[in-house]
VOPAGU-2260 file (C-alpha; in pm, 1 decimal, decimal comma):
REM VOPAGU-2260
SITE   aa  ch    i         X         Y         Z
SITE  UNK   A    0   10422,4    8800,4   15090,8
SITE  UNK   A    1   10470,3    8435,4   14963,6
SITE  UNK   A    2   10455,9    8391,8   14607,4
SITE  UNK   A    3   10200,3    8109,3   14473,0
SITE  UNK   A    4   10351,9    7923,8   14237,7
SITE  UNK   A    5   10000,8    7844,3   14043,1
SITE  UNK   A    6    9992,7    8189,8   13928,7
SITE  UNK   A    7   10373,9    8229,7   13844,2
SITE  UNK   A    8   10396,9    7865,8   13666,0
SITE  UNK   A    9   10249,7    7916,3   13342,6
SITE  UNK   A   10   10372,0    8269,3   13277,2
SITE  UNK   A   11   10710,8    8127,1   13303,3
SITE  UNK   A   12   10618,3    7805,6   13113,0
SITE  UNK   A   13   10506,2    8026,8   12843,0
SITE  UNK   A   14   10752,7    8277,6   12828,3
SITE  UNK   A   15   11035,1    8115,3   12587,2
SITE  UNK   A   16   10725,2    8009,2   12316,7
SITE  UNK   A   17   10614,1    8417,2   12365,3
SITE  UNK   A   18   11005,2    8550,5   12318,2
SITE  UNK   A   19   11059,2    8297,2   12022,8
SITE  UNK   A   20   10707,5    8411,5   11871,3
SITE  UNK   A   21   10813,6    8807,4   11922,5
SITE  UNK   A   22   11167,9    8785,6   11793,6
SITE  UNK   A   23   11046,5    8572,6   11486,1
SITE  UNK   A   24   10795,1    8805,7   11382,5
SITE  UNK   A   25   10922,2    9113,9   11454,9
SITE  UNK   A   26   11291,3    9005,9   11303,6
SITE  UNK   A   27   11084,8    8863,5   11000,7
SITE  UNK   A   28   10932,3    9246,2   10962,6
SITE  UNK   A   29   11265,1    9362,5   10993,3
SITE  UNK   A   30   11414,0    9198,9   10752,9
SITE  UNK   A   31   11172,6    9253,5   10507,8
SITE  UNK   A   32   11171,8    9570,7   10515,7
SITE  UNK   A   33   11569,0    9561,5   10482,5
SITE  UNK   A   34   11570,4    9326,3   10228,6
SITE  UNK   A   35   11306,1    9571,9   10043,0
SITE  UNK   A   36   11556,0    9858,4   10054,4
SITE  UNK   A   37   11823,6    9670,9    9847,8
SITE  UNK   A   38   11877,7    9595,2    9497,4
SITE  UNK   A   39   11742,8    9181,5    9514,0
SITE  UNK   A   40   11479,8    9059,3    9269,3
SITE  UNK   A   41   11486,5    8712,8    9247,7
SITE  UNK   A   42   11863,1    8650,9    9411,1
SITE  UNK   A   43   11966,4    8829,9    9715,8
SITE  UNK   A   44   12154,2    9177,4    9672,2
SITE  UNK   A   45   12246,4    9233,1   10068,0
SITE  UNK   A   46   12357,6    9614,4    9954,0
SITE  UNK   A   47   12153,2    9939,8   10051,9
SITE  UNK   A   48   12181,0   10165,7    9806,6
SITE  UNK   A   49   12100,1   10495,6   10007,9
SITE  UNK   A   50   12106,0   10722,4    9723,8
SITE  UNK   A   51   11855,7   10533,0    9543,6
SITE  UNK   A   52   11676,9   10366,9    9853,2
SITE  UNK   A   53   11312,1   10399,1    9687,6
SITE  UNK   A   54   11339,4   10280,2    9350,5
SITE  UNK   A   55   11232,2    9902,4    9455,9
SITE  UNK   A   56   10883,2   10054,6    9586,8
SITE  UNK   A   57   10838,1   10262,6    9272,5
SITE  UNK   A   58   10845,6   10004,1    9037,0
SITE  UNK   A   59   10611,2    9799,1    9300,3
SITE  UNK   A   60   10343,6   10057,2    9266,5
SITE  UNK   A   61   10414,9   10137,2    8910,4
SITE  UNK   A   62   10334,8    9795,9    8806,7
SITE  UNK   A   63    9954,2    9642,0    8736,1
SITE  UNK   A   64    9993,7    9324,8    8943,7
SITE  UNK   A   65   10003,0    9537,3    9209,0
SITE  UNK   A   66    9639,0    9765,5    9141,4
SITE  UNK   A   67    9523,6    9373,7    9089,4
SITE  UNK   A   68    9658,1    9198,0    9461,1
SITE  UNK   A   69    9537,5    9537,9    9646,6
SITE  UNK   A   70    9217,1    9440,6    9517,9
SITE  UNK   A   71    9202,3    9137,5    9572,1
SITE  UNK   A   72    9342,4    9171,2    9905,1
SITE  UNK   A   73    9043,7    9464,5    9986,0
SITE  UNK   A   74    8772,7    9203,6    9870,1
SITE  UNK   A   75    8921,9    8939,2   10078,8
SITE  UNK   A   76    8907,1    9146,8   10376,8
SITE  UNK   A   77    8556,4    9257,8   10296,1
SITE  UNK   A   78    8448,8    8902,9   10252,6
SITE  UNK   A   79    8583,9    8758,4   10558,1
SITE  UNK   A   80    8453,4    9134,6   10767,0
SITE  UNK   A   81    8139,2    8953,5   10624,1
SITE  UNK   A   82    8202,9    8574,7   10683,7
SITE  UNK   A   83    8221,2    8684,3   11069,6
SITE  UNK   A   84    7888,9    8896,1   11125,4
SITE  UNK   A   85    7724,6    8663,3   10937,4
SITE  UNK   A   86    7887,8    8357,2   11170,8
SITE  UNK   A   87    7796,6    8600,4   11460,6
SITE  UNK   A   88    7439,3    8684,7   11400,3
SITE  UNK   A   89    7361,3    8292,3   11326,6
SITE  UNK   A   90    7523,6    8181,9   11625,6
SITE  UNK   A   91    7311,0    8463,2   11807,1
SITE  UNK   A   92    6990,8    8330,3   11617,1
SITE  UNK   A   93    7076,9    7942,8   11746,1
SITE  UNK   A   94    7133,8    8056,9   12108,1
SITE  UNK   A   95    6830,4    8243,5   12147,1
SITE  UNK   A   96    6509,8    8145,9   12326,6
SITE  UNK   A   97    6222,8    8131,1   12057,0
SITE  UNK   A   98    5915,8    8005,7   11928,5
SITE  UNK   A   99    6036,1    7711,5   11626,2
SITE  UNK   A  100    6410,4    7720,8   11795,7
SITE  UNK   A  101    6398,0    7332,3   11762,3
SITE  UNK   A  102    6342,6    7322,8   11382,6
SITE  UNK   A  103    6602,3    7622,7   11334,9
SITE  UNK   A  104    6858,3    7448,4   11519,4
SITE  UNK   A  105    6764,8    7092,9   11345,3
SITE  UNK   A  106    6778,2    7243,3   10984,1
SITE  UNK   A  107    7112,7    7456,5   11085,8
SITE  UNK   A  108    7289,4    7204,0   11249,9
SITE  UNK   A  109    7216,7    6882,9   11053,7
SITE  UNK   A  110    7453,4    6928,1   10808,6
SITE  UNK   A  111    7733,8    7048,3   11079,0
SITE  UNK   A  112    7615,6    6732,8   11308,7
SITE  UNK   A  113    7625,1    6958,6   11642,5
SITE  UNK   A  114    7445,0    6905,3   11907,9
């Protein structure tokens, strides 16, 4: 079987950007969670204390900041959850066939200047 070169072309093309993309982020988690199992606050501490490996995500959840990013990290996801069916069911409004679609459309879109 010959191989078509259309089809094989841009896997290969994008195959370095992919590898690059998966090595950074999943060598970024890594490290992370590394760097959270040593001693470092503000300056590096490259050291895992094993018999003590926790003690970094104690005071984490021990302190208020924390209670006040989950929160704000919950409402954030709760607004943009929101930001998208909302986006969704307008954009489902504007595509629809209806009676007064014209003057929907004009008083939606005017300010966004689509067509």
């Amino acid at each position: 079987m010959r191989l078509r070169w259309s089809k094989v072309t841009p896997q290969i093309a994008l195959a370095p950007a992919v590898a690059l993309t998966l090595v950074t982020f999943v060598g970024s988690i890594c490290w992370t969670v590394y760097m959270s199992l040593t001693k470092s606050k503000r300056m590096p501490h490259y050291a895992i204390d094993w018999s003590d490996w926790a003690k970094q995500y104690r005071r984490v959840f021990n302190d208020d900041g924390w209670t006040i990013a989950f929160s704000n990290l919950i409402f954030l996801a709760f607004g943009s959850a929101l930001a998208i069916l909302f986006g969704f069911i307008l954009a489902a409004l504007i595509d629809r066939e209806k009676r007064g679609q014209d003057i929907f459309r004009t008083l939606f879109c005017t300010p966004l200047r689509c067509r």
